[in-house]
Every structure is written in structure tokens, then in C-alpha cells.
C-alpha positions as CSV (number, residue, x, y, z in Angstrom):
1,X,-9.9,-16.6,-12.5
2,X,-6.7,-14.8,-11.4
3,X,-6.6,-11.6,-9.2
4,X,-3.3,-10.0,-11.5
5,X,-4.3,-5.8,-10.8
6,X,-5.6,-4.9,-7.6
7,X,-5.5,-0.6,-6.8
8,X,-4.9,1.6,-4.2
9,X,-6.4,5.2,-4.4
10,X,-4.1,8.0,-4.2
11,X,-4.7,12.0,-5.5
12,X,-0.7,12.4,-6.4
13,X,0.7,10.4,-8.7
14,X,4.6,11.3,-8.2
15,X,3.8,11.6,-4.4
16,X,2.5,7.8,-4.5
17,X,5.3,6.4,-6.6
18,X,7.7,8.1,-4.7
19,X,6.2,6.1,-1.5
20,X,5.3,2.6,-2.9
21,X,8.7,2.5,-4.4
22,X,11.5,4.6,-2.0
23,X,9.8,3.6,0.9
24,X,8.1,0.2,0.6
25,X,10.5,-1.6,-1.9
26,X,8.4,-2.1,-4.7
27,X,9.5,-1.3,-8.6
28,X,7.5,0.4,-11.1
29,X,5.5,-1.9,-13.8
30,X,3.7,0.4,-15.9
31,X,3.3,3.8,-16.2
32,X,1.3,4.6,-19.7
33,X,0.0,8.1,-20.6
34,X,-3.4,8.2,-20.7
35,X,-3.9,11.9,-21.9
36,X,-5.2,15.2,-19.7
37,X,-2.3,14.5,-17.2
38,X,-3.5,11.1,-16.5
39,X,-1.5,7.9,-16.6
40,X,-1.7,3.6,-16.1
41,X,1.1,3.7,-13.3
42,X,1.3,0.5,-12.0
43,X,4.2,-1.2,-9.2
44,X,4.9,-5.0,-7.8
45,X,6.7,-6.6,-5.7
46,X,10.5,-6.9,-7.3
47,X,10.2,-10.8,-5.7
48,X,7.5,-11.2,-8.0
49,X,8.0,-9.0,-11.1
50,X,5.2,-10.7,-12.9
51,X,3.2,-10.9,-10.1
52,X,0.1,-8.9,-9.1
53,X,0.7,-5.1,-9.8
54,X,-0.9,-2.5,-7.9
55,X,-2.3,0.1,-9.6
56,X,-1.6,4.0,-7.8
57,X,-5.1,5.0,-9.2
58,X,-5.9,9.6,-8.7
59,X,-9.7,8.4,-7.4
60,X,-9.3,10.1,-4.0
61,X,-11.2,13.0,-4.9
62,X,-14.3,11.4,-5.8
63,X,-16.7,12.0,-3.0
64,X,-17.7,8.4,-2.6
65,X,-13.9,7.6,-2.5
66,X,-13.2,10.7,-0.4
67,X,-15.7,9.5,2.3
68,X,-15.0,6.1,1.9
69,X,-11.2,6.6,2.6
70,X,-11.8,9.4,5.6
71,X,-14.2,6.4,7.1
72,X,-11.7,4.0,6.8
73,X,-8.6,6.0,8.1
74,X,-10.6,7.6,10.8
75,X,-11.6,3.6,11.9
76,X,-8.1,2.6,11.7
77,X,-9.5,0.3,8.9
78,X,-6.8,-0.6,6.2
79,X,-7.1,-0.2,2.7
80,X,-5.3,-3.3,1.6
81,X,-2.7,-5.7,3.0
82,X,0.8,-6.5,2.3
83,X,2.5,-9.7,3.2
84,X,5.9,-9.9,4.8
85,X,8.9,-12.6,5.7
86,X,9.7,-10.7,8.4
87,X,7.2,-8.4,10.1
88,X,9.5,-7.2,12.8
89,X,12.5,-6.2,10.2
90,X,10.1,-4.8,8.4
91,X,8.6,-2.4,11.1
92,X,12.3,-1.5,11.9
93,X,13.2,-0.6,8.3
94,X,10.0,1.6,7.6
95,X,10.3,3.5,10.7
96,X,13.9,4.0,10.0
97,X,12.4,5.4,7.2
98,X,10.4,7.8,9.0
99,X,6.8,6.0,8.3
100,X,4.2,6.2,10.7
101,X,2.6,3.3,12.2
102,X,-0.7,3.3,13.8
103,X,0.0,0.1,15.1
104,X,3.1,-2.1,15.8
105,X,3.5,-5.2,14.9
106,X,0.6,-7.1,17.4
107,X,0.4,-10.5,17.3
108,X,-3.3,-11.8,16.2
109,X,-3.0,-15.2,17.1
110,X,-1.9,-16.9,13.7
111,X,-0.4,-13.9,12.0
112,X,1.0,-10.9,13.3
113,X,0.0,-7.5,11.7
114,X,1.2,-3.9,11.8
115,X,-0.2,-0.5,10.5
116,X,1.0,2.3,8.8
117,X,0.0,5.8,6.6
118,X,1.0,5.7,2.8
119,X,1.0,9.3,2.9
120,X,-1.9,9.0,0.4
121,X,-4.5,9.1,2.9
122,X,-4.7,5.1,3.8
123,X,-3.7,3.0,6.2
124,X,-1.8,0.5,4.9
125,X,-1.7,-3.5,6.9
126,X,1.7,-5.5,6.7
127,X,1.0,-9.3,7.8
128,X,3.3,-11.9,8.9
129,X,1.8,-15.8,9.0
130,X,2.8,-16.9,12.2
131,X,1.3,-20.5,12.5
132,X,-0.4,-22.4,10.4
């Protein structure tokens, strides 16, 4: 068993890409018409081309997705989890950026984590292993 598609929800597609790729760095996999507007629109990491994609998938209107993500963003829970080499060039390239952070890059002991907004409505963790 291999995790190869993992998602994020989102309710703008063009708004997402525009995001996951100007902002975070990642490259567009797959983007696949699906009819009535709706399309397979996929991204990974261009370190890993091959690698895991994430899926920008229009649920966030759903009311169990819609309450789900409010709970989450409102707890200053993230959606998902994105590693980094360097958590602290990171931080500075993002907010150069203009992202917002609802946390800075805190150390947790043996990794060191940081928060920010998508601008899809989640909260979004970076993560940098710091020990072993």
C-alpha cells in the first residue's frame, strides 16, 4: 500500500492553483476536464515530480466539509502538513510573499512547525525535523 494522491479542499480552482503553485513552489501534475466546469487538477512537489500529488479538490461547499474546515480554521487546526529543508527560509520566503502565518516557526521539541492560510480557507502546517 502506497499513499500516491492525498487532497486538499478548496471552492476556486484557478484561485488554488494560483496559490499552491506561485506561492508554495509546487508544479501542476494533472489538470483533466471532468465536464460541468469541473476538472482532476492535481500539483507535487517539483523535487518529487512523481511523487505524491495533491489533489485541489471544489468540496468546500459541502456542509459537512464547510463545517468541518470552519472547525478546523477557527481551532487553529491544520488541514495537512508540508515538510521543509529549511523551515526558517521558508517562513522568510512566504511572508515575503505576503502569506499569513498563524504561527511562526515554534520549535516542538524534535521538529519545528509553522502555520499559515492557503487562501482557500485552511490552515496549512510546514515542518522541519529537527532531531531524530
Amino acid at each position: 500500500m502506497k499513499i500516491k494522491l492525498t487532497s486538499v479542499s478548496i471552492a476556486d480552482y484557478d484561485k488554488a492553483l494560483k496559490f499552491y503553485t506561485e506561492a508554495l513552489g509546487f508544479v501542476k501534475k494533472r489538470d483533466i476536464p471532468l465536464g460541468g466546469g469541473a476538472r482532476w487538477l492535481t500539483v507535487v512537489s517539483p523535487e518529487e515530480p512523481n511523487g505524491t500529488e495533491l489533489l485541489l479538490e471544489p468540496n468546500a461547499d459541502y456542509p459537512a466539509m464547510k463545517a468541518l474546515k470552519e472547525s478546523l480554521f477557527n481551532d487553529g487546526i491544520p488541514f495537512t502538513a508540508f515538510e521543509v529543508d529549511d523551515i526558517q527560509q521558508e517562513y522568510a520566503r512566504l511572508k515575503k510573499l505576503g502569506v499569513e502565518f498563524a504561527m511562526e516557526p515554534t520549535n516542538m521539541g524534535t521538529t519545528t512547525v509553522a502555520v499559515f492560510n492557503d487562501t482557500c480557507g485552511n490552515l496549512i502546517q510546514i515542518y522541519q525535523v529537527t532531531a531524530v
